[in-house]
N, C-alpha and C positions, 0 to 999 in steps of 0.2 A: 820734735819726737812725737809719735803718735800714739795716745794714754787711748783704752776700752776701759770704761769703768761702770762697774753694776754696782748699784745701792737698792736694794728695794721696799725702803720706808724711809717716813718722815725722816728720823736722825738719819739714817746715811745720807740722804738728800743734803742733810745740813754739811755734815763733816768732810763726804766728798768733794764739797764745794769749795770750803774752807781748804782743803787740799789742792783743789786746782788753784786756787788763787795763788799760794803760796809757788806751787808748780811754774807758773805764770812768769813767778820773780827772780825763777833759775835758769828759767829754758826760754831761749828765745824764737824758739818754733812749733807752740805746741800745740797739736792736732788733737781736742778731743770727741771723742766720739761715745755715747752712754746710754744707759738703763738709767733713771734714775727723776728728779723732779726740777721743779721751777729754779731752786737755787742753783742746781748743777747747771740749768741751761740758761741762767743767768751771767754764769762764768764762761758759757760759750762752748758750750758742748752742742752735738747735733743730738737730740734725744729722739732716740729707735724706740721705745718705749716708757711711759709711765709707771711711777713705781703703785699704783692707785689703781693701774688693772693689773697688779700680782701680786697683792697682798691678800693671803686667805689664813686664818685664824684658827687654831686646833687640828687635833687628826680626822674629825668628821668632816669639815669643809674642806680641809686639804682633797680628802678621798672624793668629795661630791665633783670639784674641780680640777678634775686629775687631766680631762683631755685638754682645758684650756692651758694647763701648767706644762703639761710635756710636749703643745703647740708653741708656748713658750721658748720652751728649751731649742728646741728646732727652729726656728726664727734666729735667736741668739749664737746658734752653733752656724748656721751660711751666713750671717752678716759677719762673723767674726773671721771667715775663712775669708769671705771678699773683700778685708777691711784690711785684712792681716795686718797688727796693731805690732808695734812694736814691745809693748807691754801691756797684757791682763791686771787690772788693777781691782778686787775686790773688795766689797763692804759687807761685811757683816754676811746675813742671809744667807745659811749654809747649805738650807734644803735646795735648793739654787743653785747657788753660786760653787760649790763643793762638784758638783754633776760639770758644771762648765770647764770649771779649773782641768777636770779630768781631761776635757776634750781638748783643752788648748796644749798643754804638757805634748797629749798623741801628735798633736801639729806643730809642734814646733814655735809654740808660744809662749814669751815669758812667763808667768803667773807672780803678782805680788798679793798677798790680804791685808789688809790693811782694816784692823775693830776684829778681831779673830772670833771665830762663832763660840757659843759656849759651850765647848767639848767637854770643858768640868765639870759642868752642870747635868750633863744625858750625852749617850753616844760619846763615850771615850772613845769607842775604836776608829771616829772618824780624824783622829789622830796620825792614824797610818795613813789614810788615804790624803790629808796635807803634809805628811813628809814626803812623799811618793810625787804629787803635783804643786806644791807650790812651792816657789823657788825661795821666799822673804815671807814672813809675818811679821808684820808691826802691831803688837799689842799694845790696850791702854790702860789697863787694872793691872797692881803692881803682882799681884799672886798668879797671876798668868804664866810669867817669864818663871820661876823655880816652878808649876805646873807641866810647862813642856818641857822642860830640864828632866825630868822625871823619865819622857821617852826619846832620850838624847836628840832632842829636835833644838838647837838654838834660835831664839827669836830675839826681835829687836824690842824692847820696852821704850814707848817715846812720850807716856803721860797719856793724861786725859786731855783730848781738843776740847770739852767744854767748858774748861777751865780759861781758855784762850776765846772762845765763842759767849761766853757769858762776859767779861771781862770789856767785852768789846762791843758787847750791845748795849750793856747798865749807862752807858756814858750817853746814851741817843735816849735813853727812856724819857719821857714828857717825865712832871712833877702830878702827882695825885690829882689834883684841882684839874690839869688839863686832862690826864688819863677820863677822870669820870667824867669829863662833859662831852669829852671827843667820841664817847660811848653813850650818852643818854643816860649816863648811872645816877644813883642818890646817894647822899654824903655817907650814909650807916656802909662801917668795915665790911671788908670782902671775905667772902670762900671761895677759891675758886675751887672748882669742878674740870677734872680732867679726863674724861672717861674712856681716852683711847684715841686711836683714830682708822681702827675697824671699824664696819661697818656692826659684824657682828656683836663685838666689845660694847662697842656703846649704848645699843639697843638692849644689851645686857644692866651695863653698870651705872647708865646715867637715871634710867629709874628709882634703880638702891640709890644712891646718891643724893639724889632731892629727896627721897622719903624720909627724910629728918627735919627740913625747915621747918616745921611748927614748932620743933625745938627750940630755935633759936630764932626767935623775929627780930631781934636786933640786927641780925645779918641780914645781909647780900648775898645771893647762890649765883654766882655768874661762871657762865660754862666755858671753856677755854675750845673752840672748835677746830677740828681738823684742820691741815688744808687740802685735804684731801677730800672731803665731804661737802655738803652744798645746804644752804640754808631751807632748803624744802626739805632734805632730809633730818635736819634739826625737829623741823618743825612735823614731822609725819609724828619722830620717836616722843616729841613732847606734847603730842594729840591738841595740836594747833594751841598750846596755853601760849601765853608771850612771856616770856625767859632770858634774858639777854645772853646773848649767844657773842662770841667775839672771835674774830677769825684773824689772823696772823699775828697775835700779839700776846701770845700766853708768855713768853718770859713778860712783858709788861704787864700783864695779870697777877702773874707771883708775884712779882717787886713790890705791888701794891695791894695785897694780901695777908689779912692777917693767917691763914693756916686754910690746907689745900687736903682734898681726898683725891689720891693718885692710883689710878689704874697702873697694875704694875709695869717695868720695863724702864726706857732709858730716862721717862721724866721722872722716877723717883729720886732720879742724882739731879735732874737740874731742879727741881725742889729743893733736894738738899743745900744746892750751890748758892743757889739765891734766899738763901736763912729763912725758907717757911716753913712752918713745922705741920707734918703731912702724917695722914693714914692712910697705906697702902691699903689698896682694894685691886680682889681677883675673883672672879668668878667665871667659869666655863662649863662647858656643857658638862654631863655626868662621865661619859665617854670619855671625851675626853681627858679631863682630869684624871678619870682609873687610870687610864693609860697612862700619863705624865708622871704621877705620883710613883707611880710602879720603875719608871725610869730614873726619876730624879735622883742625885746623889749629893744632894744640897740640902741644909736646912734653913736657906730665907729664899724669897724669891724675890726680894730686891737686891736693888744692886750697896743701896747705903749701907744694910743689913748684910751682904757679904761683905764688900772692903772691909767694915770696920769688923768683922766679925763677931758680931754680938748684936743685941736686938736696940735698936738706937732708934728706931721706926717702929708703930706696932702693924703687922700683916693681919688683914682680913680675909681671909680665904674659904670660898665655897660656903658652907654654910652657917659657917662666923660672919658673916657679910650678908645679914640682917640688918633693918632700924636700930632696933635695940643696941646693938654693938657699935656701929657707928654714931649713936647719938653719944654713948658712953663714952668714945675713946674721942669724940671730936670736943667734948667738952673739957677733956685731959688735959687734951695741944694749946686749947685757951687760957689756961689755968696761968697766973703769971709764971708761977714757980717751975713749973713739967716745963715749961716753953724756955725758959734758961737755961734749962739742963739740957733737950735739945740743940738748943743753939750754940752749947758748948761743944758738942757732941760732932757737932757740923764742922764747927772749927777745927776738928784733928782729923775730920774725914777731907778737907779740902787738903791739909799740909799732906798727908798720906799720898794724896794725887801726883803730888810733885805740884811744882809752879809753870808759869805761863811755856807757851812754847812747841806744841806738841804738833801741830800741822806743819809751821817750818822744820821741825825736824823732822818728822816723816821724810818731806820732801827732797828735802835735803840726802838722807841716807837710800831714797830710790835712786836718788840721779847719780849717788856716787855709785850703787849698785849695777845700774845700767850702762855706766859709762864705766867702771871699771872692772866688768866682768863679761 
C-alpha cells in the first residue's frame, strides 16, 4: 500500500516512524513516501522534504516566511497529485497539514490524522474543516475523544506513543558512569536544559536558562540539542563559551538528570515520563504572544498541566521567565520533599495515558480502515 505521510517537527519525525514500523508488521507492501525527518527515513520513506526547513515559530515569522510556506504547500500539493498515495496520513501540524488535507479530500484522496492538532486549545472552528476533510482521527490525550464528541465528529482514542517510545528506549540507555564519559561530563548531578529546537526558541530561552548557574555550582547545565540544529549554531547562541551540548540523546539526558527546565511543547510529557521534575519555560515575541493569549482557551500551556488538570508543573511564561523565578522554582524541584510529590504526581499522569501499545494500534485500526472501507 502506498502511505504520504507529513510530520513537520522533531516529535512527529519520532512517532511517524514508530508508526511506520508497526505499519511494516501488517502490510506486506509498503510504499512510503514523506515530509518529515531522519527517523522517518530510517524506516524507509523517500523524504520530499525536511521537517528543519518548515519549521517557523510564532505569528511574526510565520508572516515573515509566508512565500517560502505557500512554496511549500505547492511542492506538497503536485508531488502528491503524481504520487497519488493511496492514503494521506497526517501528523500533528495543522497550519500545514489542515491546507493539504483540504487538497487531497478535492482529489480523491484518503486523509487520515494521526497526533490531532490542538483545536482545544485555539481555532475551534478548524473543527469543521477535519470533519469536512479527514476521513479518521487518531487521538492521543484522553480529553480529545469527549472534545470532538462535542461536534458529533467520532474519533479513534489509541494512547499516548510515548509511552511505547520511552518504554523502549530506557532499556538501550548506557548506566551514568558510561553516559558521563561517552560525553566528556564531570561526576556533579545534571540539569538538563531543553530550550526547544527552533531556531528562534532557543536563541530566546537557552539564555534565561543558563542565567542561573551561579545559583547552583554544585550542578551541571548540559544542554539537550536539537537534531535539527548544528553545533556552530550552538556555539554562535552561547557566544563561543564551551557548554556541553549533546545531540541525539536527550531522553538519555533526563534518565540521568536530577530536574530539567523545559521549553514548552511535547518534551514537557517526556519529562514527565521519565520521572524528572521540570519547569516549564515560554517566552515569545511580544506579538506574538498578544496574539496567542487573545486566542487561547486553555489555562496551562503544558501538556502534563492539561491531562492531569491542575498545576503538577509550575509555568514560566513571558515575563515570569526571569532569573529570579527560575532560580526560585528550580530550587523547589530539588528540594527532597516538592520532588516526591511530583513524582507522585507523574505516576497518575502515566496511568491516565493508558499503557503500552499505541502505535500498533494506530496501525492496526488504519489498515482495518483502508481495507475495509
Amino acid at each position: 500500500m502506498k502511505y504520504y505521510i507529513i510530520a513537520g517537527e522533531a516529535s512527529g519525525d519520532l512517532h511517524a516512524s514508530n508508526l511506520m514500523k508497526e505499519l511494516k508488521l501488517l502490510d506486506d507492501h509498503t510504499d512510503f513516501r514523506a515530509w518529515g525527518g531522519d527517523l522517518m527515513q530510517a524506516q524507509g520513506a523517500v523524504l520530499v522534504k525536511h521537517y528543519r526547513d518548515l519549521a517557523f515559530m510564532g505569528f511574526t515569522e510565520v508572516l515573515m516566511n509566508l512565500r517560502t510556506i505557500f512554496r511549500n504547500i505547492d511542492i506538497c500539493k503536485k508531488d502528491l497529485l503524481e504520487h497519488r498515495p493511496d492514503v494521506l496520513i497526517l501528523v500533528d501540524y495543522p497550519g500545514f497539514n489542515l491546507r493539504i488535507a483540504e487538497f487531497a479530500k478535492e482529489n480523491g484522496i484518503r486523509v487520515f490524522y494521526y497526533i490531532s492538532p490542538q483545536v482545544w486549545a485555539w481555532k475551534q472552528s478548524r473543527v469543521h474543516k477535519i470533519k469536512r476533510t479527514v476521513e479518521r482521527m487518531f487521538v492521543i490525550l484522553p480529553f480529545e475523544k469527549e472534545f470532538y464528541q462535542k461536534f458529533d465528529y467520532a474519533v479513534d482514542f489509541v494512547g499516548h506513543p510515548l509511552l511505547d517510545a520511552l518504554e523502549d528506549k530506557q532499556s538501550t540507555f548506557p548506566n551514568r558512569n558510561d553516559f558521563l564519559n561517552n560525553n566528556n561530563l564531570d561526576a556533579k548531578p545534571i540539569i538538563a536544559l531543553l530550550p526547544g529546537s527552533r531556531k528562534q526558541e532557543i536563541e530566546t530561552m537557552l539564555p534565561l536558562m543558563l542565567s542561573v548557574r551561579s545559583s547552583f555550582p554544585e550542578y551541571q547545565f548540559v544542554i539537550a540539542g536539537a537534531p535539527s540544529q548544528t553545533e556552530t549554531f550552538y556555539t554562535q547562541v552561547l557566544n563561543g563559551e564551551k557548554l556541553p551540548v549533546i545531540h541525539n540523546q536527550t531522553y538519555e539526558l533526563l534518565f540521568h538528570s536530577e530536574a530539567a527546565l523545559v521549553t514548552s511543547g511535547t518534551a514537557t510529557l517526556e519529562t514527565a515520563l521519565l520521572k524528572v521534575p521540570e519547569v516549564v519555560c515560554y517566552k515569545g515575541g511580544k506579538i506574538s504572544y498578544f496574539i496567542a493569549r487573545s486566542l487561547i482557551k486553555i489555562k496551562f500551556i503544558s501538556l502534563v498541566n492539561l491531562i492531569m488538570d491542575r498545576e503538577v508543573v509550575k509555568e514560566l511564561i513571558q515575563q515570569d521567565l526571569n532569573t529570579n523565578q527560575i532560580t526560585k522554582e528550580l530550587h523547589k524541584i530539588l528540594n527532597p520533599e516538592f520532588r516526591a510529590e511530583m513524582l507522585q504526581n507523574y505516576k497518575e499522569l502515566a496511568q491516565i495515558l493508558g499503557g503500552r501499545g499505541a502505535s500498533a494500534l494506530t496501525a492496526k485500526r488504519m489498515l482495518e480502515y483502508l481495507r475495509n472501507t
